[in-house]
PDB file as gemmi writes it, atoms N, CA and C in Angstrom:
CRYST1    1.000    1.000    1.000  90.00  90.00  90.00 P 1                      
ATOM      1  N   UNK A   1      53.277   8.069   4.633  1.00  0.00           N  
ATOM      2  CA  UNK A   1      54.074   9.064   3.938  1.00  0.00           C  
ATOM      3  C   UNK A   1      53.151   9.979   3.128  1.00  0.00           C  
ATOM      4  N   UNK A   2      53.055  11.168   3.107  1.00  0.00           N  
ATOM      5  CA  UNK A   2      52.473  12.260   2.270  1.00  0.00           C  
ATOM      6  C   UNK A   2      53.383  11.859   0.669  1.00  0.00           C  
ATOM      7  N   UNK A   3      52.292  12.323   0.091  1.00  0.00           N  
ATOM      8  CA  UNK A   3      52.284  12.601  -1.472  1.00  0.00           C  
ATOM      9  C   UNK A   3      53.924  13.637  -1.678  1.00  0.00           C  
ATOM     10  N   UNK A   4      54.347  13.212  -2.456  1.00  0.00           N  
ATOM     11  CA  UNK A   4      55.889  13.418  -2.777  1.00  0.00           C  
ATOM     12  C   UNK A   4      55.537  14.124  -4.417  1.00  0.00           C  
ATOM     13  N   UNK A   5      55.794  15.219  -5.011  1.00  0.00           N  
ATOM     14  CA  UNK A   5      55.812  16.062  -6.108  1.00  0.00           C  
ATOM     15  C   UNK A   5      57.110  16.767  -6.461  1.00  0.00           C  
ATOM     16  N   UNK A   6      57.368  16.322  -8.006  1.00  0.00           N  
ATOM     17  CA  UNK A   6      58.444  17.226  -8.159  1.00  0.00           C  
ATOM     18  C   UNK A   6      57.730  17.917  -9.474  1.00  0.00           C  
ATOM     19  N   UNK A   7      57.455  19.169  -9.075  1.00  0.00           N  
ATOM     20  CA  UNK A   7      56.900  20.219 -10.251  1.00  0.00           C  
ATOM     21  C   UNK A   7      58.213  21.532 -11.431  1.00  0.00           C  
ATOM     22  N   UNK A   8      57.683  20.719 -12.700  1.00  0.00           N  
ATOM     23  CA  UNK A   8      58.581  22.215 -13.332  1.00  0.00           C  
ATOM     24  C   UNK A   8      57.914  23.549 -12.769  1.00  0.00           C  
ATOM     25  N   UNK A   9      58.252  24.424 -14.099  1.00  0.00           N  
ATOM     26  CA  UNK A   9      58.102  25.727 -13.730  1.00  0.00           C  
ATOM     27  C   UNK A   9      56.646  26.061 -14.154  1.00  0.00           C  
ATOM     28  N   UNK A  10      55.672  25.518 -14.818  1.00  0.00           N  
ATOM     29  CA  UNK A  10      54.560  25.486 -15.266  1.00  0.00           C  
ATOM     30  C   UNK A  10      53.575  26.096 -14.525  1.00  0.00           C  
ATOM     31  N   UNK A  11      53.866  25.036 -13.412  1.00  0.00           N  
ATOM     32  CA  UNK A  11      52.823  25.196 -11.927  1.00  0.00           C  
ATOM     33  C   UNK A  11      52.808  26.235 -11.178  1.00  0.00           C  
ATOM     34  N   UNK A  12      53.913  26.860 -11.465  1.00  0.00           N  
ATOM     35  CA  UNK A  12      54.390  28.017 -10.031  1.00  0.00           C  
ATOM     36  C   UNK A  12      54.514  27.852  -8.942  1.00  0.00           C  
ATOM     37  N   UNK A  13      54.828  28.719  -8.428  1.00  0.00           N  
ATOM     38  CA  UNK A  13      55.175  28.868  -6.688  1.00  0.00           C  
ATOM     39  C   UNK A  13      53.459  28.931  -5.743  1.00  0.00           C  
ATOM     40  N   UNK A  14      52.738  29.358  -6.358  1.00  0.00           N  
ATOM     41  CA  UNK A  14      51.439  29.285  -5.517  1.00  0.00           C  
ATOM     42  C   UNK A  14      51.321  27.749  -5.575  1.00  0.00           C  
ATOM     43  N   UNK A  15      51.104  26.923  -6.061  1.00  0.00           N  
ATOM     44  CA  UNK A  15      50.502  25.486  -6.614  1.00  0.00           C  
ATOM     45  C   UNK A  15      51.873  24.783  -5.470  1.00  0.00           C  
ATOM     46  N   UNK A  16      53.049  25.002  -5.406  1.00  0.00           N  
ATOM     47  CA  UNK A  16      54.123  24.909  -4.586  1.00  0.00           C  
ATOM     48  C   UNK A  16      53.683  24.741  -3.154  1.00  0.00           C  
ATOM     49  N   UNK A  17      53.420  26.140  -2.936  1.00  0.00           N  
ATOM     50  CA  UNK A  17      53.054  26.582  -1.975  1.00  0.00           C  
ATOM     51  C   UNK A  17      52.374  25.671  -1.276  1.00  0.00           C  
ATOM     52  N   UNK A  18      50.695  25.772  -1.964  1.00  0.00           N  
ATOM     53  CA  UNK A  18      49.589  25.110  -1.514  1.00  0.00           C  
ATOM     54  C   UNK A  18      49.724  23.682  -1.333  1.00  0.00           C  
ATOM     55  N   UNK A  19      50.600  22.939  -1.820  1.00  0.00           N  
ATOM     56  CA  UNK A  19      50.684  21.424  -1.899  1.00  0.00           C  
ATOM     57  C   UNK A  19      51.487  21.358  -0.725  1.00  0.00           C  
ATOM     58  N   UNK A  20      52.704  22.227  -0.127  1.00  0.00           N  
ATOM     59  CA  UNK A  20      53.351  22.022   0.939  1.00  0.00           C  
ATOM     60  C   UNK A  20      52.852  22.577   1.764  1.00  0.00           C  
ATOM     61  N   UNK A  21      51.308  23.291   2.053  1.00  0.00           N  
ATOM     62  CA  UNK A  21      51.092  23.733   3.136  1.00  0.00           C  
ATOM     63  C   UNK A  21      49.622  22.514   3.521  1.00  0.00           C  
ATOM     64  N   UNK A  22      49.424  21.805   2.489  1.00  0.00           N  
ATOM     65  CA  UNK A  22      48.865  20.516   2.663  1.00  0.00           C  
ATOM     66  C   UNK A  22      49.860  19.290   3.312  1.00  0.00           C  
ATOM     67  N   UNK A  23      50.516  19.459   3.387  1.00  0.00           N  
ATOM     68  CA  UNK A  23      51.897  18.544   4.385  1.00  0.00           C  
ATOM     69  C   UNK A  23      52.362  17.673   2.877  1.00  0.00           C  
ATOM     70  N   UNK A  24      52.068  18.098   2.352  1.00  0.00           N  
ATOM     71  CA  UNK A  24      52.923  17.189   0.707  1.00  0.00           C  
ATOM     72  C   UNK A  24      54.054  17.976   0.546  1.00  0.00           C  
ATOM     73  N   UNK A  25      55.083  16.618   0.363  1.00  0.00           N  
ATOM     74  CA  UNK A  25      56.771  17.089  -0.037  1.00  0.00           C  
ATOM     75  C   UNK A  25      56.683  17.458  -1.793  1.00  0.00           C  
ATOM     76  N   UNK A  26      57.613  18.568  -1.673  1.00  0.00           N  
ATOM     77  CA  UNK A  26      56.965  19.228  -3.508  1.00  0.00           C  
ATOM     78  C   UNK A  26      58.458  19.597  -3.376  1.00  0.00           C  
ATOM     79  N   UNK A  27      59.104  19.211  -4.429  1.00  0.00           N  
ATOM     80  CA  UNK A  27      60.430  19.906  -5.425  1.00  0.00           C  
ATOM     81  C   UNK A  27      60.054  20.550  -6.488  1.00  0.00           C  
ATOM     82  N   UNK A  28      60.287  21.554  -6.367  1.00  0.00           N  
ATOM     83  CA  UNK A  28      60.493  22.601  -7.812  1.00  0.00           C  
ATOM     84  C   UNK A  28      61.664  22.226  -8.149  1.00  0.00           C  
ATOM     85  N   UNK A  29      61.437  22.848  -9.770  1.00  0.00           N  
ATOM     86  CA  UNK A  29      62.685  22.202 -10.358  1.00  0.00           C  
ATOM     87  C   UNK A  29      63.852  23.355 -10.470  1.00  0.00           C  
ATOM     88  N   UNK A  30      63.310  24.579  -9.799  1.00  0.00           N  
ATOM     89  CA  UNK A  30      64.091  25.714  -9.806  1.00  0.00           C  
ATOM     90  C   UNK A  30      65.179  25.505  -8.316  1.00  0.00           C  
ATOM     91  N   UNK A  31      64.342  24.710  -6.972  1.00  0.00           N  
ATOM     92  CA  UNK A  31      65.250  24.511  -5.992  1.00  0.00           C  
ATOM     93  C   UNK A  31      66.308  23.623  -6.311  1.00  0.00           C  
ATOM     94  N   UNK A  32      66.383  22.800  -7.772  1.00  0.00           N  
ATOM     95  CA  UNK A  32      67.186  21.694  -8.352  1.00  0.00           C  
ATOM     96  C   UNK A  32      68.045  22.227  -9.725  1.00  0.00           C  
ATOM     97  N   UNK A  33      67.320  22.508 -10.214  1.00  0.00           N  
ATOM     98  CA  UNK A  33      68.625  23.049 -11.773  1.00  0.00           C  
ATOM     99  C   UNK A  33      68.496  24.540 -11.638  1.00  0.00           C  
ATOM    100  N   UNK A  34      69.831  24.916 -11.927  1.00  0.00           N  
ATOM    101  CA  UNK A  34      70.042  26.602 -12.200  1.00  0.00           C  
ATOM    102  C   UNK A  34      68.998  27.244 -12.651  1.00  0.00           C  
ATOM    103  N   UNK A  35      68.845  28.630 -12.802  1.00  0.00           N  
ATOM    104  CA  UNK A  35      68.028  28.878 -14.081  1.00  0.00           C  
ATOM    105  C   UNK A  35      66.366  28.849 -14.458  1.00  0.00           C  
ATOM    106  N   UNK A  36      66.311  28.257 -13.135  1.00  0.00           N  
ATOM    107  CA  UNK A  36      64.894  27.651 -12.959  1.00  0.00           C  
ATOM    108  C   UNK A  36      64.211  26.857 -14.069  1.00  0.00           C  
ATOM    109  N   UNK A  37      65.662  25.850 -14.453  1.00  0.00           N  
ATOM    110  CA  UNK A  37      65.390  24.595 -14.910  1.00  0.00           C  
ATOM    111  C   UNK A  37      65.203  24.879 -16.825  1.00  0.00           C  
ATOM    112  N   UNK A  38      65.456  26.036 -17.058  1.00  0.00           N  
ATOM    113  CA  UNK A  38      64.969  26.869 -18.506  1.00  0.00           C  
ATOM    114  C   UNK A  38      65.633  26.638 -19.586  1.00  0.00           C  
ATOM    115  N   UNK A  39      67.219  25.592 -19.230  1.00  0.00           N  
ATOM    116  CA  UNK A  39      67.753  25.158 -19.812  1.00  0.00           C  
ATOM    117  C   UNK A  39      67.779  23.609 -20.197  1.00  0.00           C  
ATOM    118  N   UNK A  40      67.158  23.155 -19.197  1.00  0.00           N  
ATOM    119  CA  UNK A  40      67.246  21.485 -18.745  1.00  0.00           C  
ATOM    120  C   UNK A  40      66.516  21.043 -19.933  1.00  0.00           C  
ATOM    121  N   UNK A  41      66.413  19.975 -20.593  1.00  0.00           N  
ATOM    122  CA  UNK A  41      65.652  19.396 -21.823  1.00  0.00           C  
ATOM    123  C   UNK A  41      64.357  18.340 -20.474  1.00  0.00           C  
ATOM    124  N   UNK A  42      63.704  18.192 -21.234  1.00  0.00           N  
ATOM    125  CA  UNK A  42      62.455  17.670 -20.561  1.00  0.00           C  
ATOM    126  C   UNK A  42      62.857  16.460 -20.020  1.00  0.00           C  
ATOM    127  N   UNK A  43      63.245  15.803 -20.696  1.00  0.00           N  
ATOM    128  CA  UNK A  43      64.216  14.183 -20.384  1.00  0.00           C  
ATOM    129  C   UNK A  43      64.982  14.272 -19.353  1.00  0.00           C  
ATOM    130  N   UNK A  44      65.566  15.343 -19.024  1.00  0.00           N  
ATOM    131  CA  UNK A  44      66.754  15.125 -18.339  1.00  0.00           C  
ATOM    132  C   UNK A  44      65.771  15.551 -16.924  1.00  0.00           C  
ATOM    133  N   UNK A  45      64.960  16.610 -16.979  1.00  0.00           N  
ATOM    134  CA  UNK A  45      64.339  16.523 -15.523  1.00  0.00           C  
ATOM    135  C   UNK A  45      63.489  15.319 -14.958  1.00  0.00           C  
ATOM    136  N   UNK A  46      62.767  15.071 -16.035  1.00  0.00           N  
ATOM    137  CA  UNK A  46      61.906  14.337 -15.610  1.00  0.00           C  
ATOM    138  C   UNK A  46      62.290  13.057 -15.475  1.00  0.00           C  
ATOM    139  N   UNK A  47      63.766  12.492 -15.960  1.00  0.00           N  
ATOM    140  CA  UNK A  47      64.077  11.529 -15.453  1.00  0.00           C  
ATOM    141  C   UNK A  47      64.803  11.677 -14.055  1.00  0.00           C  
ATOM    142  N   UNK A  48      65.363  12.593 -13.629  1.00  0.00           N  
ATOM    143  CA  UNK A  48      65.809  13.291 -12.738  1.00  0.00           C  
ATOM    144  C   UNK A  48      64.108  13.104 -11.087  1.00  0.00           C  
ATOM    145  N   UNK A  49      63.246  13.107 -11.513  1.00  0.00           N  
ATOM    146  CA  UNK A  49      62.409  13.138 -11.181  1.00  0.00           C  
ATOM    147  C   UNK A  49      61.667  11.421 -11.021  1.00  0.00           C  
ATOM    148  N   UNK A  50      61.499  10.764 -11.807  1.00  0.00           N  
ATOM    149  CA  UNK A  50      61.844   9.310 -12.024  1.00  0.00           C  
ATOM    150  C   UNK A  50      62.414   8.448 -11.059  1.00  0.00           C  
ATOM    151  N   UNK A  51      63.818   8.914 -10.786  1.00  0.00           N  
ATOM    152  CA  UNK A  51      64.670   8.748 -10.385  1.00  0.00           C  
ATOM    153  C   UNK A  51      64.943   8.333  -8.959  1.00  0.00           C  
ATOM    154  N   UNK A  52      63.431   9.274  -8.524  1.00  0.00           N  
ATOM    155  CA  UNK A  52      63.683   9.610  -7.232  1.00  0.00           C  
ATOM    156  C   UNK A  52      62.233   9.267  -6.916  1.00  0.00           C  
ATOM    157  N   UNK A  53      62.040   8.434  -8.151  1.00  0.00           N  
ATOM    158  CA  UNK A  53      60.467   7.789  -7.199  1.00  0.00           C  
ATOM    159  C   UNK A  53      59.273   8.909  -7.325  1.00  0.00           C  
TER     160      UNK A  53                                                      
END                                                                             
């Protein structure tokens, strides 16, 4: 199994990019909470993230 990433908004879409064009599965947290996540409290993503291994 490839390396599995779920990135806030910190990283950007290049860092996105580059990790999925390395065959690594990457969630942004913008393809997951509205808003691109700008509302979410840190806890709630990153357990969200946790969550899912």
């Amino acid at each position: 199994m490839p390396p599995e990433f779920f990135l806030d908004r910190n990283l950007g879409r290049r860092v996105a990019e580059g990790l999925r064009s390395c065959g690594w599965i990457v969630h942004r947290i913008g393809e997951v909470f509205p808003d691109d996540g700008q509302d979410v409290p840190d806890e709630e993503w990153i357990t969200h993230g946790l969550d899912r291994s």
